[in-house]
C-alpha positions as CSV (number, residue, x, y, z in Angstrom):
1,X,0.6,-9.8,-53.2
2,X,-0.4,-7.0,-51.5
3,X,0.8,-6.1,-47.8
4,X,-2.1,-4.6,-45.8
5,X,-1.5,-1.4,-44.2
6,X,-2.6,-0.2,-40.8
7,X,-3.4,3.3,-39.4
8,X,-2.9,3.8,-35.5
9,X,-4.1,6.7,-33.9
10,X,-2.8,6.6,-30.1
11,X,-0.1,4.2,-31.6
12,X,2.8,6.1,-29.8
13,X,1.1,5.3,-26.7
14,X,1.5,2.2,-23.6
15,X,-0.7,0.1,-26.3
16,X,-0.2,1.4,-29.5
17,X,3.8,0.8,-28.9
18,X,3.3,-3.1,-28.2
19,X,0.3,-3.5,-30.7
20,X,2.4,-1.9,-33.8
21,X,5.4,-4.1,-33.3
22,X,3.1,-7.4,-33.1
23,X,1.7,-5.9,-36.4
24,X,4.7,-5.8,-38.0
25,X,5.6,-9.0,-37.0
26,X,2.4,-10.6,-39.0
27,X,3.1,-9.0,-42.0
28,X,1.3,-5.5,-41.7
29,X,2.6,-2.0,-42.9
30,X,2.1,0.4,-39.9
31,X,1.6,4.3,-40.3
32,X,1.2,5.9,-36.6
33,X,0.0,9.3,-36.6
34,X,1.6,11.6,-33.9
35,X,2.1,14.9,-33.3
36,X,5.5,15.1,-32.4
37,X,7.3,12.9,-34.9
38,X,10.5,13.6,-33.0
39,X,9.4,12.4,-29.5
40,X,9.1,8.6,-30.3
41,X,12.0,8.2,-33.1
42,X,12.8,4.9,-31.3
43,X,9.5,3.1,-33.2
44,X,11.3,3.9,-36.5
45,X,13.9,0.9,-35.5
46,X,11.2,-1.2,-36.4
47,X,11.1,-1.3,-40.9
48,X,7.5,-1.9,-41.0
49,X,6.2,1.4,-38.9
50,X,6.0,4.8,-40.4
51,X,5.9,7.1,-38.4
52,X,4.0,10.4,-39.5
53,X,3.2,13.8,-37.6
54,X,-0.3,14.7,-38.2
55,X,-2.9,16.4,-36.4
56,X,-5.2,13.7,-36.1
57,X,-8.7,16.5,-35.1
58,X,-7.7,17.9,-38.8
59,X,-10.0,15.7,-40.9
60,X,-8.3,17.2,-44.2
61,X,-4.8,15.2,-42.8
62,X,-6.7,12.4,-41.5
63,X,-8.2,11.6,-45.3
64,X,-4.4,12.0,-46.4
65,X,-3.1,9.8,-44.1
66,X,-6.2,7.5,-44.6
67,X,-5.3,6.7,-48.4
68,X,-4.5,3.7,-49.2
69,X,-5.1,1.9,-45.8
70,X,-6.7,-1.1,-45.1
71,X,-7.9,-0.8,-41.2
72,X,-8.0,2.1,-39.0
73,X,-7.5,1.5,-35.2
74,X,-8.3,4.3,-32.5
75,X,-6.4,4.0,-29.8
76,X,-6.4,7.7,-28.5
77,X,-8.1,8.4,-24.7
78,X,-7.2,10.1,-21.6
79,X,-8.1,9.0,-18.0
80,X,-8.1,12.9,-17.1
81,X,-8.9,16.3,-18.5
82,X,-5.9,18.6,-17.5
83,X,-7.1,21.8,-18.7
84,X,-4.9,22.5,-21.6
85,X,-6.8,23.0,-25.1
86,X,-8.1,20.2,-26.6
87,X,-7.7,17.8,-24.1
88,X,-11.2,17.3,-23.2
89,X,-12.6,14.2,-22.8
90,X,-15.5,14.7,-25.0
91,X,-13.3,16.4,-27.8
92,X,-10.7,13.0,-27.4
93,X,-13.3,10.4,-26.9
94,X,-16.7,11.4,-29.3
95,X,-15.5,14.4,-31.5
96,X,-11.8,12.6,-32.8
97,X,-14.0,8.9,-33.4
98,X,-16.7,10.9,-35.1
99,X,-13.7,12.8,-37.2
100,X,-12.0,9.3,-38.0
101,X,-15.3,7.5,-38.7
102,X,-16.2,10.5,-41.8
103,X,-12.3,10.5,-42.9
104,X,-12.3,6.7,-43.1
105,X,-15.6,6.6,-45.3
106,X,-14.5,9.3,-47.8
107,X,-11.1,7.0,-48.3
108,X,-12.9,3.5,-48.8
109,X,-11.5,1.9,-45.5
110,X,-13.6,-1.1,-44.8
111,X,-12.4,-1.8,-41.3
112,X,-12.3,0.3,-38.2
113,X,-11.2,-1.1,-34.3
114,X,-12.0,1.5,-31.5
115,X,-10.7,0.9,-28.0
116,X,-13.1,1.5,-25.6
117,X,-13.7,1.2,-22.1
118,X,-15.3,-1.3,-19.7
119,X,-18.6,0.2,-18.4
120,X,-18.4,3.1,-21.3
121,X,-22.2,4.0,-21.1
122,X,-23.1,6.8,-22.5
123,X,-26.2,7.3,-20.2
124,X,-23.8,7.3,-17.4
125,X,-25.1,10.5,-15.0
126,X,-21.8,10.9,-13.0
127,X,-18.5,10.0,-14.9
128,X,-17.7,12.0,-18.0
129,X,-14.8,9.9,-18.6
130,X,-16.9,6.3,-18.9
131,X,-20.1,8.6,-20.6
132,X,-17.9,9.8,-23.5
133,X,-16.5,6.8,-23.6
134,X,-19.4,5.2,-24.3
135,X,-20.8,8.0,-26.7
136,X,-17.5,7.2,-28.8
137,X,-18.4,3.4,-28.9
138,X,-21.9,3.8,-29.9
139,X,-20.9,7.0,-32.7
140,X,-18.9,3.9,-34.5
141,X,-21.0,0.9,-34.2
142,X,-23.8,3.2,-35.6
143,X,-21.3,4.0,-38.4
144,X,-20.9,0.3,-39.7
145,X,-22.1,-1.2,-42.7
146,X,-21.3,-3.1,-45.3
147,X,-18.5,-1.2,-46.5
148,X,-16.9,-0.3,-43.2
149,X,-16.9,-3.1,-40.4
150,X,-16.8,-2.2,-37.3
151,X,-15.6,-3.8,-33.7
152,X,-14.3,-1.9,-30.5
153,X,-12.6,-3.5,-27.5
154,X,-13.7,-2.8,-23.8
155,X,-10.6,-4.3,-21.7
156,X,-10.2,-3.9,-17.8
157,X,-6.9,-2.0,-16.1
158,X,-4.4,-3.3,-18.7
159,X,-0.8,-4.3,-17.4
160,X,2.2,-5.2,-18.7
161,X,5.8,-3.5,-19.1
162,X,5.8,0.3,-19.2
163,X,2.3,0.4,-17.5
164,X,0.5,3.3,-16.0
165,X,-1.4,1.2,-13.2
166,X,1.2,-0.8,-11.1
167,X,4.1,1.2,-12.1
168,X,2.5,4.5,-11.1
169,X,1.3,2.9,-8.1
170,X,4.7,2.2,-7.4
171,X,6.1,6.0,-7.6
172,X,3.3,6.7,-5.0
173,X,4.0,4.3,-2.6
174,X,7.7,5.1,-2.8
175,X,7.1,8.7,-2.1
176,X,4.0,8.0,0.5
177,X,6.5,7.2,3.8
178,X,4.5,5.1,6.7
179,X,0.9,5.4,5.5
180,X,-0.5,5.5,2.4
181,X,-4.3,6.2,1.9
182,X,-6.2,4.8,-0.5
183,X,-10.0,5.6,-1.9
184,X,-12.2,3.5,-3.0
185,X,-10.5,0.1,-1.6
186,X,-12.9,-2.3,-2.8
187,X,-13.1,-1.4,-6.2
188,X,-12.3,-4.5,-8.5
189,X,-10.1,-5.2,-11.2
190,X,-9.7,-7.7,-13.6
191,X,-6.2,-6.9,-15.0
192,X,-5.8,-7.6,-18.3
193,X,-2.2,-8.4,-19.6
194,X,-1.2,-6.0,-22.8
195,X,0.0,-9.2,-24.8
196,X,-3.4,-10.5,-24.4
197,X,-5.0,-7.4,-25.5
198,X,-3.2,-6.9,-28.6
199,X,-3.9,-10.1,-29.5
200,X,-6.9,-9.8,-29.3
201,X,-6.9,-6.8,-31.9
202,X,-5.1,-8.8,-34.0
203,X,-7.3,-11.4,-34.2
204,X,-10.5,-9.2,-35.1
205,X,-8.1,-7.7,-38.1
206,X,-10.5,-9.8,-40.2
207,X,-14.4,-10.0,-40.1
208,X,-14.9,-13.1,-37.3
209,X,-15.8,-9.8,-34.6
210,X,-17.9,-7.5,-36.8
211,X,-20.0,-5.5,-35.0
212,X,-19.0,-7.3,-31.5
213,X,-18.0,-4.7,-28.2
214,X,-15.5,-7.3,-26.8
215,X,-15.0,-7.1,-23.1
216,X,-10.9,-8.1,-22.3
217,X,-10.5,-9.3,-18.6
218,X,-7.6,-11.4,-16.8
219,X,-8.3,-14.9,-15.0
220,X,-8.7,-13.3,-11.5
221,X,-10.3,-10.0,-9.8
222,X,-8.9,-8.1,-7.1
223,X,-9.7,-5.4,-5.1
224,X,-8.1,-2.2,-5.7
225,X,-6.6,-2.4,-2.3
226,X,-5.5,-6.2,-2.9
227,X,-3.6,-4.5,-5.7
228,X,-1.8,-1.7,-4.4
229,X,-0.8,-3.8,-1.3
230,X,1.0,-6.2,-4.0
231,X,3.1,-3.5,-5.4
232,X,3.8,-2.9,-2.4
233,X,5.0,-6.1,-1.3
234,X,6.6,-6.4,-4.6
235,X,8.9,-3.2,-3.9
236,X,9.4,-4.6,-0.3
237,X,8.2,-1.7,1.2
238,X,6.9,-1.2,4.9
239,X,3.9,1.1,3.9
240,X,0.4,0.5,5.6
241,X,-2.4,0.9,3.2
242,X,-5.5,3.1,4.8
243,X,-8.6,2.0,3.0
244,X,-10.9,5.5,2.9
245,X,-14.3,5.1,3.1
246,X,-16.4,6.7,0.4
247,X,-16.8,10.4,2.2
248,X,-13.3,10.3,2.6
249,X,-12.2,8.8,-1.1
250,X,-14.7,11.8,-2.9
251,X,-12.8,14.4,-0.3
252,X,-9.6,12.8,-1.5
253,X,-10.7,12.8,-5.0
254,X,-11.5,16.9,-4.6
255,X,-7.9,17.7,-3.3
256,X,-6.0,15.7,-5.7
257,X,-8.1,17.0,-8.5
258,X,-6.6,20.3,-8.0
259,X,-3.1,19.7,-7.7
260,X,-0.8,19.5,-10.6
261,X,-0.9,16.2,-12.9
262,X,-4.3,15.3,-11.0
263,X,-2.8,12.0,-9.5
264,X,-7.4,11.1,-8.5
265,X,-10.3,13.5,-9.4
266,X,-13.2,13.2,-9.0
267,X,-14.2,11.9,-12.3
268,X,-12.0,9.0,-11.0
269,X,-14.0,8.7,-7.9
270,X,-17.1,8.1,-10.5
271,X,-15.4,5.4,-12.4
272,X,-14.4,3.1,-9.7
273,X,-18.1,3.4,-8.3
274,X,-18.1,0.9,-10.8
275,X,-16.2,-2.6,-10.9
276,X,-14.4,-3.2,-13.9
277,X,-14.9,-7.1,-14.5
278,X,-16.4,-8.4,-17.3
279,X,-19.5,-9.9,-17.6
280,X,-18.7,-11.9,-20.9
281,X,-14.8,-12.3,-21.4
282,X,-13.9,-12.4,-25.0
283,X,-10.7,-13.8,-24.7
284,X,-10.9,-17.4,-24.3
285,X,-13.4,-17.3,-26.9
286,X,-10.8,-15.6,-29.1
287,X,-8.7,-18.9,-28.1
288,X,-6.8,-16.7,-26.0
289,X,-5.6,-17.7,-22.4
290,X,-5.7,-14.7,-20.3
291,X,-2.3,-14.2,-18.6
292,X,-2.2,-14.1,-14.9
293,X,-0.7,-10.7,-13.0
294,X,1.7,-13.0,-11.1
295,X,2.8,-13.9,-14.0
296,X,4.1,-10.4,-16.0
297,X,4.2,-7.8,-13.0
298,X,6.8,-8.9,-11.1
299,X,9.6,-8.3,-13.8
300,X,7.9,-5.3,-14.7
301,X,8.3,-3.9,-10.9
302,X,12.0,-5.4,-10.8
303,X,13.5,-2.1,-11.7
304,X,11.9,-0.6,-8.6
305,X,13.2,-3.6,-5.9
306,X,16.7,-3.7,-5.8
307,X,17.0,-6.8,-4.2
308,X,14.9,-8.0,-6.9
309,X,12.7,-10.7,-4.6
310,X,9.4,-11.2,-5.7
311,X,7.0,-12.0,-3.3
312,X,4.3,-14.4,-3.5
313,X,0.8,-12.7,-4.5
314,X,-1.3,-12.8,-1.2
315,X,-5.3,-12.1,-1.9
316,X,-8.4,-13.6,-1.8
317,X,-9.3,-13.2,-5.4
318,X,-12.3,-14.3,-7.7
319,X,-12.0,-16.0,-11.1
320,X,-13.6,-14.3,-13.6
């Protein structure tokens, strides 16, 4: 019988990390493509990943590392540009799918799962990050047919154990003091728990989501300030949140934008001019019950609350 194999690009990543170990779990030979093998030795406990250093913008090892495999999935994207070479969010985002998308056809593979983005538009005028996103989406879609299948994933803030949303909210806030300001308050979220992501890409494995963009949302939005005050409260901290108005969150996003790391640009400032809710959740019609934030984030937070009380989840919030 033969055992399906998998190719991840990003697969060392927040995602990629629980996605291959699910994989593995259904039966499915991983390969992750990395370039630093050495960095991320601790996937190799699992039997079923391989885990293989490749430059994945060098089509030549992309076709070798595309032999024999069954499905492709993209996870690779950056929230920033931080100047170093090759880092650019249209070389990440549109030049690597492109790359994948003519390595993938001269090997045969017949299925290909982008993430995306919610709101990726490539006709977006301000944010580069949400534009190439989009150009990315569309460059596959327009490369399906009826020997590749195509289907790409657009999910909200996704949270879960290891994340980079509440967890690097909560380095902030325990470094802020008193006051901690915050742009672009209002802003809403409809966190999506990783578990229910990954599932997700699991279930399209087959043919059921050809061609579909599936938008991934939790049960409930929140403002970004409804957010940040529960990691707060789940850290027990005293800190009062400052909600900038919008001069003040693009004069934020222009000084943090220069400092090291770029904790908010102005590319960020673009993004969250733009609610990230879905319009058409596709996980219940996946048969997939989104998973509350109340539910996962206050054992991921633990760690950071020594007294390890959770408090209860105070906010007006909207069902999706």
């Amino acid at each position: 019988m033969h055992q399906e194999t998998v190719c991840i690009t990003g697969g060392t990543g927040f995602v990629g990390q629980h996605l291959s170990n699910r994989l593995t779990k259904q039966g499915y030979k991983v390969r992750i493509l990395t370039r630093r093998r050495e960095r991320h030795r601790k996937l190799l406990v699992n039997p079923g990943i391989s885990l293989i250093e490749a430059d994945v913008h060098n089509i030549d090892q992309l076709r070798r590392q595309f032999q024999d495999v069954d499905t492709i999935i993209n996870l690779v994207g950056i929230l920033n540009e931080n100047g170093k070479k090759g880092t650019g969010f249209t070389r990440v985002h549109v030049e690597l799918p492109e790359k994948i998308v003519f390595a993938a056809r001269a090997c045969g593979v017949t299925r290909l799962l982008q993430m995306s983005a919610l709101n990726a538009n490539a006709q977006e005028p301000h944010s580069l990050y949400l534009k190439t996103r989009g150009e990315g989406e569309d460059l596959v879609h327009a490369a399906a047919d009826s020997d590749m299948v195509v289907t790409s994933f657009r999910p909200s803030v996704i949270f879960g154990p290891g994340d980079s949303f509440f967890n690097r909210f909560a380095g902030l806030l325990k470094m802020a003091g008193p006051a901690f300001p915050l742009a672009c308050p209002q802003s809403r979220f409809a966190p999506v728990c990783v578990t229910d992501v990954v599932e997700a890409i699991c279930r399209s494995m087959g043919d059921a989501t050809a061609g579909e963009r599936l938008q991934l949302c939790g049960p409930e939005s929140f403002t970004l300030a409804e957010l940040v005050s529960y990691t707060r409260d789940q850290l027990q901290l005293k800190t009062c949140i400052i909600g900038l108005n919008d001069r003040l969150s693009r004069l934020q996003a222009r000084m943090l934008g220069l400092l090291p790391g770029k904790p908010f640009t102005l590319d960020n400032y673009y993004s969250l001019q733009h609610d990230s809710v879905c319009t058409d959740n596709a996980l219940p019609t996946l048969g997939i019950k989104p998973t509350p934030v109340a539910a996962v984030v206050p054992g991921c937070l633990a760690g950071n609350n020594a007294r390890g009380h959770y408090p209860e989840f105070r906010r007006q919030s909207r069902r999706n």
